[in-house]
Biotite code that builds the C-alpha atoms (Angstrom):
import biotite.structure as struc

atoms = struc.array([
    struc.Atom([0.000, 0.000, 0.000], chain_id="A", res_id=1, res_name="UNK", atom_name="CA", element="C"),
    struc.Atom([2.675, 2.385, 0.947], chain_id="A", res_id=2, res_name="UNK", atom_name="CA", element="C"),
    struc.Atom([4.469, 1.717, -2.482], chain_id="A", res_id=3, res_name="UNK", atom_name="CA", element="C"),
    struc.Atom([1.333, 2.720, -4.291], chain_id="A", res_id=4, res_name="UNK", atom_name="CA", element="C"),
    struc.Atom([0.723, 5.666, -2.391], chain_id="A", res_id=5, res_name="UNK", atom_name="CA", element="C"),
    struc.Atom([3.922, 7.086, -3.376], chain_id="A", res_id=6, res_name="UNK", atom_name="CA", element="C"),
    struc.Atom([3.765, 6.075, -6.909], chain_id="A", res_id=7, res_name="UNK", atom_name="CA", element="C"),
    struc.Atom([0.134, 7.599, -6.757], chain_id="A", res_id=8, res_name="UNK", atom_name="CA", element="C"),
    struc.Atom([1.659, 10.859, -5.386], chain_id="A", res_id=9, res_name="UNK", atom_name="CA", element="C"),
    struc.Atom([4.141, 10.961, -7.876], chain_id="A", res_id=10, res_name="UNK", atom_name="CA", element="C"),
    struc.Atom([2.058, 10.758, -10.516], chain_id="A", res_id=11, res_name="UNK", atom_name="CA", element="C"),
    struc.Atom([0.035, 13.584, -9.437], chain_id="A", res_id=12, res_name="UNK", atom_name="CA", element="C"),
    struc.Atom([2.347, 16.167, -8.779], chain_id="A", res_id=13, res_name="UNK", atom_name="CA", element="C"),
    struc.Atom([4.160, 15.292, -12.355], chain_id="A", res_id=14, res_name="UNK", atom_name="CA", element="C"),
    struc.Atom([0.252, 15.926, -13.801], chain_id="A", res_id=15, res_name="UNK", atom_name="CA", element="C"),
    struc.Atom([0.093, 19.233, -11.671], chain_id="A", res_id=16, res_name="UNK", atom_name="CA", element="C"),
    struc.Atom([3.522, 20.288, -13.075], chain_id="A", res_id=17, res_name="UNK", atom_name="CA", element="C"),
    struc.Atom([2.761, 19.263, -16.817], chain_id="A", res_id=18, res_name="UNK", atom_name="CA", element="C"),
    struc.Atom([-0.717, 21.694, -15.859], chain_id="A", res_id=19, res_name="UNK", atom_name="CA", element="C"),
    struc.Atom([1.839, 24.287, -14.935], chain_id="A", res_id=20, res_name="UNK", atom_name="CA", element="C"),
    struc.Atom([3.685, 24.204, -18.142], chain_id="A", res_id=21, res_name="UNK", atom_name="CA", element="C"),
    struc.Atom([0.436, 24.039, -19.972], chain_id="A", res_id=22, res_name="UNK", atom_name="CA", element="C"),
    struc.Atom([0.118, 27.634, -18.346], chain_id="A", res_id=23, res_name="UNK", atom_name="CA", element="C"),
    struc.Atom([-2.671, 26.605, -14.834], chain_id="A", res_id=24, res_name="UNK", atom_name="CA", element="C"),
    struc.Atom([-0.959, 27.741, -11.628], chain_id="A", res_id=25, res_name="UNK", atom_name="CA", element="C"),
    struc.Atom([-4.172, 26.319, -10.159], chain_id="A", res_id=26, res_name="UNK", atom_name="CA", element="C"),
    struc.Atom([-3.352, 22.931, -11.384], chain_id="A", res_id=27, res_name="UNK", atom_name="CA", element="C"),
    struc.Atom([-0.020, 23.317, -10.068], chain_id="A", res_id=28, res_name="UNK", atom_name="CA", element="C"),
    struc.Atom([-1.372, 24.162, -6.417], chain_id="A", res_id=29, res_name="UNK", atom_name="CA", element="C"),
    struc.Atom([-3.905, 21.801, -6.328], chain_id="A", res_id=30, res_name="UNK", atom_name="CA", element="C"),
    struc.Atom([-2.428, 19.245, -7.718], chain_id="A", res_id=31, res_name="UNK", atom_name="CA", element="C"),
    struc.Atom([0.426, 19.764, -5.794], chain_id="A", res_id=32, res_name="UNK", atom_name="CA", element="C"),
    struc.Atom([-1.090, 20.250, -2.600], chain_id="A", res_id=33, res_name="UNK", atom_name="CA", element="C"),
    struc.Atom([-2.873, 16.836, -3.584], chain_id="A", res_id=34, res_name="UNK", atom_name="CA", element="C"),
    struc.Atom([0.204, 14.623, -4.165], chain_id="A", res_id=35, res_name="UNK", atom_name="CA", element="C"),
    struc.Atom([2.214, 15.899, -1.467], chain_id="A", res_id=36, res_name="UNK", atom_name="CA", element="C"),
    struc.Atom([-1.248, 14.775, 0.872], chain_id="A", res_id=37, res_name="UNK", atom_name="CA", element="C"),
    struc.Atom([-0.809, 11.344, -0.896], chain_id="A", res_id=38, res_name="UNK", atom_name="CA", element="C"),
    struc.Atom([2.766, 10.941, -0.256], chain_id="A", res_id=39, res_name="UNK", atom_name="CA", element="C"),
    struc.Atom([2.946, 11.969, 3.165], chain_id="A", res_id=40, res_name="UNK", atom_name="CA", element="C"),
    struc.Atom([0.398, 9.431, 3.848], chain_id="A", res_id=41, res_name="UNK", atom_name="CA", element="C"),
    struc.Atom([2.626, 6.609, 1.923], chain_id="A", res_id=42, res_name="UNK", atom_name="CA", element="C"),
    struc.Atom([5.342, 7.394, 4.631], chain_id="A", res_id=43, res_name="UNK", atom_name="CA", element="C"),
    struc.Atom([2.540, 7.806, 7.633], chain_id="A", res_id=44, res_name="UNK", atom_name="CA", element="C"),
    struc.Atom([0.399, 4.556, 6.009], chain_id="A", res_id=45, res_name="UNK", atom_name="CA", element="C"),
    struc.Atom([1.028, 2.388, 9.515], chain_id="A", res_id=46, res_name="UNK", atom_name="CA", element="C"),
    struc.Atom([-1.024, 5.273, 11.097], chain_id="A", res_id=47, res_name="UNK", atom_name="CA", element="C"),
    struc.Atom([-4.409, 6.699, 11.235], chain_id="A", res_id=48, res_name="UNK", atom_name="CA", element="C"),
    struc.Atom([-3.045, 9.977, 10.396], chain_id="A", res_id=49, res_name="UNK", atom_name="CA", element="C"),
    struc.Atom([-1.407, 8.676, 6.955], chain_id="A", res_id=50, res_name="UNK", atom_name="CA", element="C"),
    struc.Atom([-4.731, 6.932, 5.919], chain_id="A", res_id=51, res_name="UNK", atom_name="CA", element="C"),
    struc.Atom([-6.492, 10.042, 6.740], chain_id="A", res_id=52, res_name="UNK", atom_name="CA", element="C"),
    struc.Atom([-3.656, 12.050, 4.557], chain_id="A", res_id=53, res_name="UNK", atom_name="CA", element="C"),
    struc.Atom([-4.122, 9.688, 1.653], chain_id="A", res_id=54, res_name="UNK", atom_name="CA", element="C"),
    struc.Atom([-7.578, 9.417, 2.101], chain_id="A", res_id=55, res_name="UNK", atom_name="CA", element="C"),
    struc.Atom([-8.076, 13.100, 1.623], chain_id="A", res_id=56, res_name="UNK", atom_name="CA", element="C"),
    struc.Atom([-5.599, 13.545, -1.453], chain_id="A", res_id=57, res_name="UNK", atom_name="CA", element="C"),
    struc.Atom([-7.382, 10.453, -2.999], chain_id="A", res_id=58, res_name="UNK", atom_name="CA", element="C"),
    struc.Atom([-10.148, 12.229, -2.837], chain_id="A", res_id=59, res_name="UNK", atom_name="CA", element="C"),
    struc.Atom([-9.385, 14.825, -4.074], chain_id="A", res_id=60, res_name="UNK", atom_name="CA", element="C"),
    struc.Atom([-7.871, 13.558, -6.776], chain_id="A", res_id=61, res_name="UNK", atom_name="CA", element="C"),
    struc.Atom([-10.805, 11.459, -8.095], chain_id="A", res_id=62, res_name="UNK", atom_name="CA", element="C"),
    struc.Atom([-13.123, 13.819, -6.946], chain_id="A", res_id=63, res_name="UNK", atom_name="CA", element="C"),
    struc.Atom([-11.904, 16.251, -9.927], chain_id="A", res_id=64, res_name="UNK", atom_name="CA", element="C"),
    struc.Atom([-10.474, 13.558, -12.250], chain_id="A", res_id=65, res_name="UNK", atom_name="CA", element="C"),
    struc.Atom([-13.796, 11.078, -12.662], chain_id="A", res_id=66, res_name="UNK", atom_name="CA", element="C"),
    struc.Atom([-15.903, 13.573, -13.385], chain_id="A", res_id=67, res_name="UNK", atom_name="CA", element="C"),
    struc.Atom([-13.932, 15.199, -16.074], chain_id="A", res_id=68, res_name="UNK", atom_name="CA", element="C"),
    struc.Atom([-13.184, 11.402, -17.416], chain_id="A", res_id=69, res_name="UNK", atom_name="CA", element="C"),
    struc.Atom([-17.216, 10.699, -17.763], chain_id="A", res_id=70, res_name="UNK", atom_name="CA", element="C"),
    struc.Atom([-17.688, 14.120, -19.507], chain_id="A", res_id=71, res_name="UNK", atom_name="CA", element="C"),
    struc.Atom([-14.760, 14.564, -21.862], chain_id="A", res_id=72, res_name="UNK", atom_name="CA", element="C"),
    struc.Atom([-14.926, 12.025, -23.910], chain_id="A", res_id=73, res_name="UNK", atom_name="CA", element="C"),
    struc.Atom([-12.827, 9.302, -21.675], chain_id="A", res_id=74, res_name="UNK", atom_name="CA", element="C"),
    struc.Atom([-9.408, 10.784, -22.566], chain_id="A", res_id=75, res_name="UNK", atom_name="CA", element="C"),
    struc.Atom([-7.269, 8.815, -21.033], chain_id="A", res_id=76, res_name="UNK", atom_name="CA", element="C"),
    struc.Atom([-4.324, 11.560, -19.407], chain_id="A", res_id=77, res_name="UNK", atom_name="CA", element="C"),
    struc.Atom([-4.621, 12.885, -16.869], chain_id="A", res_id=78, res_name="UNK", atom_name="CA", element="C"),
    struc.Atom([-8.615, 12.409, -16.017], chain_id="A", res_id=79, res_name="UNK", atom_name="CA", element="C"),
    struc.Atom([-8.068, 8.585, -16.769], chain_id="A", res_id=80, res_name="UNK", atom_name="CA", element="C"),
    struc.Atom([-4.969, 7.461, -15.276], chain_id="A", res_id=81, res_name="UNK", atom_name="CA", element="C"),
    struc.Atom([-5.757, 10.038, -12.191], chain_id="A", res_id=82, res_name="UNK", atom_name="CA", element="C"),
    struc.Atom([-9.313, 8.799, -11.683], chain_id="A", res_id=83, res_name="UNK", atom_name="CA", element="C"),
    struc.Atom([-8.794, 5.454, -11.948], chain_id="A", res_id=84, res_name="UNK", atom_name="CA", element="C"),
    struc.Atom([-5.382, 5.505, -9.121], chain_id="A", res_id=85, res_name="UNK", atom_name="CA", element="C"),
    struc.Atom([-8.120, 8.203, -7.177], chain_id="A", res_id=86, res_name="UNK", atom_name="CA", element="C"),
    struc.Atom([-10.313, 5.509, -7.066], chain_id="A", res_id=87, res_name="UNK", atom_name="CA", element="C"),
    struc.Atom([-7.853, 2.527, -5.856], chain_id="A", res_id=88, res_name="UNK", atom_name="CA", element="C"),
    struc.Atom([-6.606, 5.100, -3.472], chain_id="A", res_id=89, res_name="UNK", atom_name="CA", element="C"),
    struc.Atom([-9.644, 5.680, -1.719], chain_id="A", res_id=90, res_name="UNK", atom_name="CA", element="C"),
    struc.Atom([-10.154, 1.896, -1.816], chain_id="A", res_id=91, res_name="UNK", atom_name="CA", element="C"),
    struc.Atom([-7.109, 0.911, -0.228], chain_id="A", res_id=92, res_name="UNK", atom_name="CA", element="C"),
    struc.Atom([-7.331, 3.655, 2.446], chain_id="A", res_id=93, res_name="UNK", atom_name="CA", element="C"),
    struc.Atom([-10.823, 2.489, 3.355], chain_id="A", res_id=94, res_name="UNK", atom_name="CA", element="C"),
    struc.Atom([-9.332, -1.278, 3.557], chain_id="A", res_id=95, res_name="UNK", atom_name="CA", element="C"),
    struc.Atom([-6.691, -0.038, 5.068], chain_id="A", res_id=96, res_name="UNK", atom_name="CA", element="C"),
    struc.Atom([-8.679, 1.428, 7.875], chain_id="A", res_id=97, res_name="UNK", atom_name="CA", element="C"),
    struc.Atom([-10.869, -1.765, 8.693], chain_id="A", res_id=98, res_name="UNK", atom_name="CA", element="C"),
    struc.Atom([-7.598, -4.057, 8.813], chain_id="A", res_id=99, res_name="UNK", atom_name="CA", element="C"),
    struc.Atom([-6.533, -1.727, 11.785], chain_id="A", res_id=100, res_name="UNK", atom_name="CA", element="C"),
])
């Protein structure tokens, strides 16, 4: 779990950069802000307080990137790959909290 979590975070602060370049400091905030949530709770995952850090940036992360997946035609980067490891995030935080 703690290997995807930093993978996941990865991924979403290199999408929030590439936003950056493509000229949205708001993707670079938020999408920063987001990743940095999911990798802090990769290194905090044996705790409540990392599942409730990845929790929140998984979240966040498929709370933007689903939507925009269902109604833009199902490109696949970023709202694909995002929502999808949004998704799987959330799901592995939730299992995460009920093998505690």
């Amino acid at each position: 779990m703690q290997y995807f979590y930093f993978l996941f975070g990865a991924i979403t602060i290199a999408a929030a950069i590439q936003g950056a370049i493509a000229g949205s400091v708001v993707s670079l905030i938020a999408g920063g802000l987001l990743g940095a949530l999911v990798v802090a709770g990769g290194a905090l995952s044996g705790s409540n307080l990392g599942l409730i850090l990845a929790l929140v940036g998984s979240l966040g992360v498929a709370g933007k990137f689903v939507p925009d997946f269902l109604k833009k035609g199902y490109a696949i980067w970023p709202a694909g790959v995002l929502g999808v490891l949004g998704v799987i995030g959330v799901v592995l935080t939730v299992v995460g909290f009920f093998r505690k």
